[in-house]
Structure formats: structure tokens, C-alpha cells
ROZA-385638 format. One line per field, with one value per residue: x, y, z of N, C-alpha, C in turn; residue in one letter. Coordinates in steps of 0.1 Angstrom, whole numbers, plus 5000, padded with zeros to 4 digits. Layout:
// residues N
nc1 X	...
nc2 Y	...
nc3 Z	...
cac1 X	...
cac2 Y	...
cac3 Z	...
cc1 X	...
cc2 Y	...
cc3 Z	...
aa A	...
//
This chain:
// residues 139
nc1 9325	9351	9354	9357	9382	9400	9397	9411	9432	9446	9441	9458	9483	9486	9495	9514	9534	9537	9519	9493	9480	9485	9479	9494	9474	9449	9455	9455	9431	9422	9431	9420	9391	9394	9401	9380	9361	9370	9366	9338	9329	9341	9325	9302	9307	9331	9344	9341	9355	9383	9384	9375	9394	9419	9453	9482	9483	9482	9502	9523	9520	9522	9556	9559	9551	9575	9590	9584	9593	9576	9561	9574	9583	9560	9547	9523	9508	9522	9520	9493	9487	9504	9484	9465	9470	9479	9460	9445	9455	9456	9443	9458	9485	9516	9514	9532	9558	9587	9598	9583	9580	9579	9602	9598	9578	9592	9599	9606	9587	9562	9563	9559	9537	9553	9557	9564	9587	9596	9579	9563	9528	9499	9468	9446	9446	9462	9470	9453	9455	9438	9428	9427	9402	9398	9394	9369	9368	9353	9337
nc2 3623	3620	3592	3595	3613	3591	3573	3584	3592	3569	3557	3570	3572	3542	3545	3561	3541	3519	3501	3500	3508	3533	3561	3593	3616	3600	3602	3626	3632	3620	3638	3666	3657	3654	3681	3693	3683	3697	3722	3720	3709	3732	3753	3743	3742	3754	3752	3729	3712	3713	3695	3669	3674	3669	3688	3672	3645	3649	3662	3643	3628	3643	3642	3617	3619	3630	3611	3595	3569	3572	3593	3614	3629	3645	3677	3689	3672	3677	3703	3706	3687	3703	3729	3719	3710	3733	3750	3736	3739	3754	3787	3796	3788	3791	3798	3786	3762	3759	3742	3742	3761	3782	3792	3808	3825	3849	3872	3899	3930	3952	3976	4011	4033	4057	4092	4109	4128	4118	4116	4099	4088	4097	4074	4087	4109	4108	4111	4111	4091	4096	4077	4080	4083	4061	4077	4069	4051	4056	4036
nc3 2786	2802	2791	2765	2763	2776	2755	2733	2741	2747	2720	2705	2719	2719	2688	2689	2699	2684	2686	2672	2638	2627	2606	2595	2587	2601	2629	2630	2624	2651	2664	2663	2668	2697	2702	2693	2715	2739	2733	2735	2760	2773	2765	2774	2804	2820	2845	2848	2828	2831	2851	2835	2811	2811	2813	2813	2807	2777	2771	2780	2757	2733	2741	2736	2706	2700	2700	2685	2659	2637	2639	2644	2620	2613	2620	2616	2633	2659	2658	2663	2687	2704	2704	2719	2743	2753	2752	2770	2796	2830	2836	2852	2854	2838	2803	2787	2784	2791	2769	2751	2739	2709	2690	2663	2662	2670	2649	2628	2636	2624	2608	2616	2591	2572	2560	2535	2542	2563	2584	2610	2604	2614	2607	2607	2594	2574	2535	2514	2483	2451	2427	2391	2366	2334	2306	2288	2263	2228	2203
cac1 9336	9359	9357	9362	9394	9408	9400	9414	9448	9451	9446	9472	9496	9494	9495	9529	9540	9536	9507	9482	9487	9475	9484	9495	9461	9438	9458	9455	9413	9417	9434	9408	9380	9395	9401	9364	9352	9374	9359	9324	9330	9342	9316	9286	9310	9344	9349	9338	9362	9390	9385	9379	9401	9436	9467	9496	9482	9481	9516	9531	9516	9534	9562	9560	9552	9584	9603	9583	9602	9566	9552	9588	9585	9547	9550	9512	9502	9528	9512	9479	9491	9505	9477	9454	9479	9476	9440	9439	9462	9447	9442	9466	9496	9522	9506	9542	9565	9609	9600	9574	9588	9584	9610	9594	9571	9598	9603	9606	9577	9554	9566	9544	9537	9562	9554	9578	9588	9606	9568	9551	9516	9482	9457	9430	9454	9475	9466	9444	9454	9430	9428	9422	9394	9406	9386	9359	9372	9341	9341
cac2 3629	3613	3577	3597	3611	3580	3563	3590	3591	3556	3554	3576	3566	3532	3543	3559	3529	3511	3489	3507	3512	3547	3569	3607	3614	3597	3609	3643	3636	3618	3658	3677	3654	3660	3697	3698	3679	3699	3733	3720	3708	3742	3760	3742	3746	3758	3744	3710	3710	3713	3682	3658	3675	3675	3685	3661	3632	3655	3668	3633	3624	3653	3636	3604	3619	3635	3602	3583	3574	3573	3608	3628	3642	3654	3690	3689	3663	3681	3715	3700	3683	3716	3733	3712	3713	3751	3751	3727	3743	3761	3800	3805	3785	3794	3796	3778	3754	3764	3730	3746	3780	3784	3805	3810	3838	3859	3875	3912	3938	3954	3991	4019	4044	4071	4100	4111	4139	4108	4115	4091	4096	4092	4067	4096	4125	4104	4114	4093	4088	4091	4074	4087	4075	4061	4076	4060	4050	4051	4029
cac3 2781	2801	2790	2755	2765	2776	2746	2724	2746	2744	2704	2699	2729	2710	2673	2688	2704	2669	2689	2660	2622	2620	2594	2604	2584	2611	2644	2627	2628	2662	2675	2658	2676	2708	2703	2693	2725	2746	2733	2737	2774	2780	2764	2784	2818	2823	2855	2846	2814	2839	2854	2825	2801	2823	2803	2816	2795	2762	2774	2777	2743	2726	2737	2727	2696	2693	2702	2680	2646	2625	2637	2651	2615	2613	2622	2617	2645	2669	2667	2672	2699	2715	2708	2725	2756	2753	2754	2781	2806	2836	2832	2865	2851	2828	2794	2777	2795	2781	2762	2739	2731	2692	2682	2649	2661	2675	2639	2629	2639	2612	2612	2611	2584	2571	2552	2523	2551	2574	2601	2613	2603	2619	2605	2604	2590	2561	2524	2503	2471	2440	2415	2382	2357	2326	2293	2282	2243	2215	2193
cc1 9349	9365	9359	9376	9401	9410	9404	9428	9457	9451	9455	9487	9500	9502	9512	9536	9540	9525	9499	9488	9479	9485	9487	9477	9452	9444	9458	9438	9415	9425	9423	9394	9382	9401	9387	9358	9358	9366	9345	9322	9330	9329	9303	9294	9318	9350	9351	9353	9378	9390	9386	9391	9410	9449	9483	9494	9486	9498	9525	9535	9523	9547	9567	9562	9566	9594	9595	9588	9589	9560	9561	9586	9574	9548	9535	9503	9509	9526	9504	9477	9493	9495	9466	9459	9479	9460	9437	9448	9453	9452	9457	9478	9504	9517	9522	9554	9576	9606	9589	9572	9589	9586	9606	9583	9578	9605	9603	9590	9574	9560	9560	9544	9546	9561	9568	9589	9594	9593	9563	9535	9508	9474	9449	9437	9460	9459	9464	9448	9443	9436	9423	9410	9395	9390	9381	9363	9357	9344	9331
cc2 3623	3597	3581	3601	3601	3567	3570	3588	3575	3552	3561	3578	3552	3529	3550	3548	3520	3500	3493	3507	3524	3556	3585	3613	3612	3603	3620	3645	3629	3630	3668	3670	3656	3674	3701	3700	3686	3712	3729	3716	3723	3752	3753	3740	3743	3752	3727	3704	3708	3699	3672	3660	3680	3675	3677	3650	3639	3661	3655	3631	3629	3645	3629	3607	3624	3624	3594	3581	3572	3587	3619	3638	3647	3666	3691	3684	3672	3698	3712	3694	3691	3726	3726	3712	3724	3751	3748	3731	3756	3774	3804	3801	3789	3787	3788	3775	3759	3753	3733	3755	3778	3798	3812	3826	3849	3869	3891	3916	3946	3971	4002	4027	4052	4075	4103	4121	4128	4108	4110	4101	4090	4089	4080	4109	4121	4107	4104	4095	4088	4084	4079	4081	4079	4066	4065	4060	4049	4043	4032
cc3 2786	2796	2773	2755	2767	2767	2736	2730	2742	2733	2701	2705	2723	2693	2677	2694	2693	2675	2679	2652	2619	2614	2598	2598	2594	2629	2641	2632	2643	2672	2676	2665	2690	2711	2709	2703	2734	2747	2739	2752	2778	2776	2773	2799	2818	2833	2855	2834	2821	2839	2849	2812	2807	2806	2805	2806	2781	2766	2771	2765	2733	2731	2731	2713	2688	2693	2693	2664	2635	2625	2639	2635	2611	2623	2628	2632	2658	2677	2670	2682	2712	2716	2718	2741	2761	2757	2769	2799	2816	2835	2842	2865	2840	2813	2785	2788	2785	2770	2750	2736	2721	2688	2672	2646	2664	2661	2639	2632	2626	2614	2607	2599	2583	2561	2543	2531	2563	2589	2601	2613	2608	2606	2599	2592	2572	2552	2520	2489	2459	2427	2400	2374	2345	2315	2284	2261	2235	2204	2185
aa X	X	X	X	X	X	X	X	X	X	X	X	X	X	X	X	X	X	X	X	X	X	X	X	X	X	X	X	X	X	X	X	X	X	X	X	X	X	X	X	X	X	X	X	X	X	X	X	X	X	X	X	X	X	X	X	X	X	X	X	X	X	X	X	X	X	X	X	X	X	X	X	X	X	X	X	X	X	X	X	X	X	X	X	X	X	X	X	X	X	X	X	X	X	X	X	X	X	X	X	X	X	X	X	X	X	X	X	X	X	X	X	X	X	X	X	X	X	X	X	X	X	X	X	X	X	X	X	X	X	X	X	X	X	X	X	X	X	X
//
């Protein structure tokens, strides 16, 4: 697993450096193959997954990608990028660095139920509606 990671870091450290001709397309399948192998390390041993799947490399990477002028406007590659970084960060460090705060979830809250009467209602309590059933026409 690690001589996979370093050969996935390094195709897509070069495909931003323009040493590669890869398409956002194929560094989108070479994120999703090292998502995969990341999960499956950690599922047959958590500790171990640590060690070969470090997040500084995949952190740099995200950069690059944001300075590079063929992938800065793939949106796609860049969350998969951060997720993978997310993933890969240890349990005991801060789960988001100030540099990867997406504002985009901070949106309004879902607001609960209100009866015709202005009261919040309980799940169990609120009125159910029927429906009626429509006559059967003869023809």
C-alpha cells in the first residue's frame, strides 16, 4: 500500500505540474482509487492505515491543485482531494484546518413543525391527515 500511495501522489503531483497529460476525468479515477485503498487499509487495521496513508502529502496535493491553471477550476477533483485529507487525518487532530472551511454548509436550519395554533408539535401527537377515496365511476 505504500509503494501504491507514492505512485498515485506522484501521478497526480505530475499531472499538476503539466509533466502528465491527464484529463480531470482520470485524476478524478486516480482519487476514487486512493479513497478506496485508504478505506480498505483501514478496515483490515486502523493503526496500520495511519502509517502508510499520512495526510501531508494529500494536503500538499490539494494545493498544487489549487495553483494549478488545468485543475484550479475542477471543483470535483478538489473536494475529492479534501475528502481524502479528511479521512486521512488522525482522530486526535483538528478535523478542518481555517484553509478548508466550506462556508457553503453554514446555511439556514430545517425548522420544526407548527401547528395552525403557532405550537410546536410532537412527532407522536401531530394529526394525520386522511385522505379521502375517490368514487369508483361505472362504466
Amino acid at each position: 500500500m505504500i509503494s501504491l500511495q507514492k505512485s498515485l501522489l506522484m501521478v497526480a503531483m505530475s499531472a499538476c505540474n503539466d509533466g502528465l497529460d491527464l484529463s480531470s476525468s482520470q485524476m478524478k479515477d486516480i482519487f476514487k482509487l486512493a479513497i478506496a485503498a485508504a478505506r480498505q487499509t483501514q478496515r483490515i487495521n486502523g493503526t496500520l492505515s495511519q502509517e502508510v496513508w499520512q495526510s501531508e502529502p494529500w494536503h500538499s496535493l490539494h494545493k498544487h491543485l489549487l495553483a494549478s491553471a488545468r485543475f484550479n477550476s475542477s471543483l470535483g477533483l478538489q473536494k475529492m482531494c479534501k475528502q481524502l485529507t479528511s479521512f486521512l487525518q488522525v482522530p486526535g487532530s483538528p478535523t478542518k484546518t481555517p484553509a478548508m472551511i466550506d462556508l457553503s454548509t453554514s446555511g439556514p436550519h430545517k425548522r420544526k413543525a407548527v401547528d395552525s395554533l403557532g405550537e410546536k408539535t410532537k412527532g407522536s401527537q401531530a394529526k394525520k391527515i386522511k385522505r379521502r377515496e375517490k368514487p369508483k365511476s361505472v362504466s
